[in-house]
C-alpha positions in Angstrom: -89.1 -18.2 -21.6 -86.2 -20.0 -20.7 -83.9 -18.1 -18.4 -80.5 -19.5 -20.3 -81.7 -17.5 -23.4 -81.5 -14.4 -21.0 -77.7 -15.1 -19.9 -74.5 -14.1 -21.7 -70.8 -15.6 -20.9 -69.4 -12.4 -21.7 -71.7 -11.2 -18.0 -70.5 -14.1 -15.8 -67.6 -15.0 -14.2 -66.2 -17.3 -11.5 -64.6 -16.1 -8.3 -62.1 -18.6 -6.9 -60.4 -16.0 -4.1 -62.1 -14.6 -0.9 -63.8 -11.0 -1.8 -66.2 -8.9 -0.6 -69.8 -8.2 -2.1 -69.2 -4.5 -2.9 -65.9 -6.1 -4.8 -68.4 -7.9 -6.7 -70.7 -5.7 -7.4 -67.9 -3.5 -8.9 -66.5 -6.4 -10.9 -70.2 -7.2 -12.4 -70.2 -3.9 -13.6 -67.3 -3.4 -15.2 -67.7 -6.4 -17.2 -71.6 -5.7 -18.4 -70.2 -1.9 -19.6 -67.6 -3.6 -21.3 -70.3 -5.9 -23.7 -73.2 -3.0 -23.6 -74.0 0.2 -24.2 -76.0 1.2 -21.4 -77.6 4.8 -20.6 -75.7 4.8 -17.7 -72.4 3.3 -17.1 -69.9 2.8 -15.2 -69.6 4.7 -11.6 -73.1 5.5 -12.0 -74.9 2.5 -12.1 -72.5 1.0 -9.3 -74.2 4.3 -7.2 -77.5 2.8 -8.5 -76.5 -0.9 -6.9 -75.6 0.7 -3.4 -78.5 2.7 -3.2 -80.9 0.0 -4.2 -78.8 -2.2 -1.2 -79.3 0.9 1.4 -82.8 0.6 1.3 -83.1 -3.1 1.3 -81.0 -6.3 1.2 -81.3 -7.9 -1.7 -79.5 -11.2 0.2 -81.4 -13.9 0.6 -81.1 -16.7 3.3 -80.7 -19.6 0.1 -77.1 -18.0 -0.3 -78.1 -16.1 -3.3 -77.8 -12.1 -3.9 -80.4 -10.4 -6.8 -79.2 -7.1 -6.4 -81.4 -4.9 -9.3 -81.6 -1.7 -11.1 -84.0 0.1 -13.2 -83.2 2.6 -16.1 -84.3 5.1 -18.4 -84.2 4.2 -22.2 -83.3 1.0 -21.8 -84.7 -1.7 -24.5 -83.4 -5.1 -22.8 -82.5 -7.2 -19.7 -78.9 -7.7 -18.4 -78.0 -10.2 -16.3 -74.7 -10.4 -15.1 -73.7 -13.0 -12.8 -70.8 -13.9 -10.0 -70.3 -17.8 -9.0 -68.7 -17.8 -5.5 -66.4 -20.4 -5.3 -65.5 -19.1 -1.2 -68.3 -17.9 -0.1 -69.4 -14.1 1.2 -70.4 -14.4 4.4 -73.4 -11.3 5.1 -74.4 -11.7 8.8 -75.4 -15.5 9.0 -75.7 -16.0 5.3 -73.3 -17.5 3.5 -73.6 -16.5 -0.1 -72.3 -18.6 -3.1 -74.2 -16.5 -6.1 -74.8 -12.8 -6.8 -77.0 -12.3 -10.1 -77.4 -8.6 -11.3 -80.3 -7.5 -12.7 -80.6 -4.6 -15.1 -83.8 -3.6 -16.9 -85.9 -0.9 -17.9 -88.4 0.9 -15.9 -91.5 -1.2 -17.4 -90.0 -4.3 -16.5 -91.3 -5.5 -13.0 -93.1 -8.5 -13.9 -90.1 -9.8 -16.0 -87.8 -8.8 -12.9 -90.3 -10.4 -10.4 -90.5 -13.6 -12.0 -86.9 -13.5 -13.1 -86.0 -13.8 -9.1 -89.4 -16.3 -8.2 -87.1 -18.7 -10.6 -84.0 -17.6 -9.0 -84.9 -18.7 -5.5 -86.2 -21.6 -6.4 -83.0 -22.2 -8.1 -81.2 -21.6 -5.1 -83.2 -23.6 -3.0 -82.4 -26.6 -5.2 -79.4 -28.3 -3.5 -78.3 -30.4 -6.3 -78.9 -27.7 -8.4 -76.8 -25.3 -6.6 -74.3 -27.5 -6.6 -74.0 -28.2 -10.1 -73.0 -24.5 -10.3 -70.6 -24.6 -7.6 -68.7 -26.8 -9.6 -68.4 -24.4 -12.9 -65.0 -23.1 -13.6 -65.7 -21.0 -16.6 -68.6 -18.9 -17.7 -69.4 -21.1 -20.6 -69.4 -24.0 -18.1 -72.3 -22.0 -16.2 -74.0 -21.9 -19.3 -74.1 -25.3 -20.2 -75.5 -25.7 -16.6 -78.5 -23.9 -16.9 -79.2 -25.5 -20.3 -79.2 -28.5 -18.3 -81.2 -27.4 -16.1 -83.7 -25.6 -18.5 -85.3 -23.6 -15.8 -88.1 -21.2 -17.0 -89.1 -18.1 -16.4 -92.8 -17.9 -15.3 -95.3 -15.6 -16.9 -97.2 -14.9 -13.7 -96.2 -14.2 -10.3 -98.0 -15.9 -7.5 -97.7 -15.5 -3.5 -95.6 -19.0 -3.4 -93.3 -17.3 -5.3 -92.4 -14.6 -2.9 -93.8 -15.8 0.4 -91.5 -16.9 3.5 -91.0 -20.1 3.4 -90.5 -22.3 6.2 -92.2 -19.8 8.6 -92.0 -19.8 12.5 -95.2 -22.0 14.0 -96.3 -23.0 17.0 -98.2 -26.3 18.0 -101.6 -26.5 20.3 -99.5 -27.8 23.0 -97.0 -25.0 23.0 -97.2 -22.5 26.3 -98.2 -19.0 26.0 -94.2 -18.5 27.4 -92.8 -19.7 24.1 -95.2 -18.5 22.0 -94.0 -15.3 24.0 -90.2 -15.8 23.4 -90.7 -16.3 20.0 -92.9 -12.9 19.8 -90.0 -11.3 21.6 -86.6 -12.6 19.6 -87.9 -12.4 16.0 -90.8 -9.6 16.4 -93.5 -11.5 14.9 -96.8 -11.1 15.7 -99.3 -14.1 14.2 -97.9 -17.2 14.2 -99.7 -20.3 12.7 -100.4 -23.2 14.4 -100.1 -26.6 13.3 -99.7 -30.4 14.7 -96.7 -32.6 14.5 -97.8 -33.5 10.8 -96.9 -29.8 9.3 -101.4 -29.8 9.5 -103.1 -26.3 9.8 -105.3 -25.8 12.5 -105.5 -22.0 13.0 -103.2 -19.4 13.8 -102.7 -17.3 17.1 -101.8 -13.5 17.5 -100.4 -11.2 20.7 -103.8 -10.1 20.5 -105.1 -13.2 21.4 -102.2 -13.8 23.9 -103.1 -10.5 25.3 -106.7 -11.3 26.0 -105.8 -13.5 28.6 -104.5 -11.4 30.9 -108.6 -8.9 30.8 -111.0 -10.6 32.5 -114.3 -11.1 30.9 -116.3 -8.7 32.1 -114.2 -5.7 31.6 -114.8 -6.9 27.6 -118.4 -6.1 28.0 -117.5 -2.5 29.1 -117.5 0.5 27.1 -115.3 2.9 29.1 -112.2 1.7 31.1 -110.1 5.2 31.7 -111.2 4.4 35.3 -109.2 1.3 35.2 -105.7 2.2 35.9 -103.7 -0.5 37.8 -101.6 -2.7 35.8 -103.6 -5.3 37.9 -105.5 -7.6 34.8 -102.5 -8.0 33.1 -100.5 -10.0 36.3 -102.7 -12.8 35.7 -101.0 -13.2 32.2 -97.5 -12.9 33.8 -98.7 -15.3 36.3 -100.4 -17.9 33.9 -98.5 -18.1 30.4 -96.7 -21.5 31.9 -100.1 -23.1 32.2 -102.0 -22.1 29.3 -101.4 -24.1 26.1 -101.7 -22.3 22.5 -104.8 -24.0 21.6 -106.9 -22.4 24.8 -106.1 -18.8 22.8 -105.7 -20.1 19.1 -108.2 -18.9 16.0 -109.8 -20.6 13.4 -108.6 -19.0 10.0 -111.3 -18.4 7.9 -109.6 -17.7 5.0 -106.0 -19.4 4.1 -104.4 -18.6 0.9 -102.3 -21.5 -1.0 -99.2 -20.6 -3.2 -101.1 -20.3 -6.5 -102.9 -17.4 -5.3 -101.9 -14.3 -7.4 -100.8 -11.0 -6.0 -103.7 -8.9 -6.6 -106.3 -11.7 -5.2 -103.9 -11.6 -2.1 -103.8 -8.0 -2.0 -107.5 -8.1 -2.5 -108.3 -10.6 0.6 -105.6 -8.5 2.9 -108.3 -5.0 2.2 -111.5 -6.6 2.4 -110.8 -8.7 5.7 -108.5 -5.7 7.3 -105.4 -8.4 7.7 -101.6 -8.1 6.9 -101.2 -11.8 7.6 -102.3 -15.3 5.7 -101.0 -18.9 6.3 -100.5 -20.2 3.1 -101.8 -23.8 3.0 -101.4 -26.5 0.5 -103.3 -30.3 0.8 -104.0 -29.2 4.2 -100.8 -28.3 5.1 -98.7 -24.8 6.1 -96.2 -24.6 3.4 -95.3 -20.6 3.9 -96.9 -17.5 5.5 -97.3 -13.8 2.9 -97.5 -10.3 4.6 -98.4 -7.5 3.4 -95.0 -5.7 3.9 -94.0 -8.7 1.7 -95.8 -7.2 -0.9 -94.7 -4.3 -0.5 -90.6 -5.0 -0.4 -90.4 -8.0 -2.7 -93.2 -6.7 -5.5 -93.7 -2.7 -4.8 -90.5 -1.6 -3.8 -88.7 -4.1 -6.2 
């Protein structure tokens, strides 16, 4: 399917003053009520919009909003679409497109894929720029035909999966591989060589690890063991010790054609909420389960 068969100039519009995303919201709205008779319309579905965005941002760090709601007797898709021409700046994104979404409630695949081709629209500099230089709706139509972008049938993890992800290399100390724990609340990182190469991946478990000695592994019963003793030598050490001294072998990578369900699959039978995803040898993007769960279950 090709997404400009899904997109209607009577949905889209151009916004050449400073606004705010609510504003646009509001504005999408109004005009996709205007062009279709919808179950629910007008206040309604713009409560719909906010309390899809109070559970979950549906801004994305390619400058690119899919905001998306799901209703009752509804027989189509509606897209409705803003072209920022100043920016909305949401925390440190800066946001030149907001696409609404409106299906029925049987529609998650065509959803799902319907923002995997988003993104990787957005991603697209040249392509995104193209846009940016539309001044009417019908001129964002004739973009899109140009760009004939098409809307997959299947959804697979290189689709949704964070691309770009934090790493760490073998030679990295445990005291960065610390900070980075710390300021972004990640727990796995992968670990690769100054090629982008996979070599394994390292966890705060393994970081951990270096600060109980040997022997108390072997035991069975530590509630004797109260200092905070064991743990100094971490403290005391995670300057000298390099990543690859605490780093794992990953016996199983996924790479971005992997579909949801295998990936959902691998995550039950090997008890793990984290895969790198690896292409040619290479870390292209990391999946987590709570990936799954906001960008496909709670979609």
């Amino acid at each position: 399917m090709r997404l400009v068969s899904l997109l209607d100039a009577q949905t889209i519009y151009i916004e050449h003053h400073e606004t705010t995303l609510v504003r646009v919201y509001a504005k999408l709205v109004e005009k996709i009520c205007q062009h279709h008779n919808l179950p629910e319309c007008c206040n309604h579905l713009m409560d719909l919009i906010l309390k899809r965005e109070a559970e979950g941002s549906t801004t994305y760090p390619s400058g690119i909003a899919i905001p998306h709601v799901r209703l009752d007797n509804l027989d189509d898709t509606i897209i409705g679409m803003c072209v920022l021409k100043k920016p909305v700046v949401i925390g440190d994104i800066s946001l030149k497109m907001v696409i609404l979404i409106i299906t029925d409630k049987s529609s998650s695949k065509l959803y799902l894929n319907l923002v995997a081709t988003l993104l990787k629209l957005s991603r697209n500099p040249a392509q995104m720029s193209l846009l940016m230089t539309d001044n009417t709706a019908h001129d964002v139509i004739g973009s899109f035909r140009m760009m004939d972008l098409v809307v997959k049938e299947d959804l697979t993890i290189g689709d949704i999966m964070t691309q770009e992800p934090l790493f760490v290399r073998p030679e990295s100390k445990l005291s960065e591989m610390g900070r980075l724990m710390a300021e972004h609340g990640i727990s796995v990182f992968p670990v690769v060589d100054e090629k982008m190469r996979f070599l394994g991946e390292a966890s705060v478990l393994n970081y951990l690890k270096v600060g109980i000695p040997e022997y108390l592994l072997l035991m069975d019963n530590l509630q004797f063991l109260r200092a905070f003793e064991p743990l100094e030598r971490l403290i005391e050490k995670e300057t000298d010790i390099q990543v690859r001294e605490i780093m794992q072998n990953a016996d199983i990578v996924l790479s971005p054609e992997t579909s949801i369900i295998e990936t959902v699959f691998e995550m039950i039978q090997h008890k793990k909420r984290f895969f790198s995803v690896v292409q040619d040898g290479k870390l292209v993007g990391v999946i987590t389960a709570m990936d799954i769960y906001r960008r496909v279950i709670r979609a």
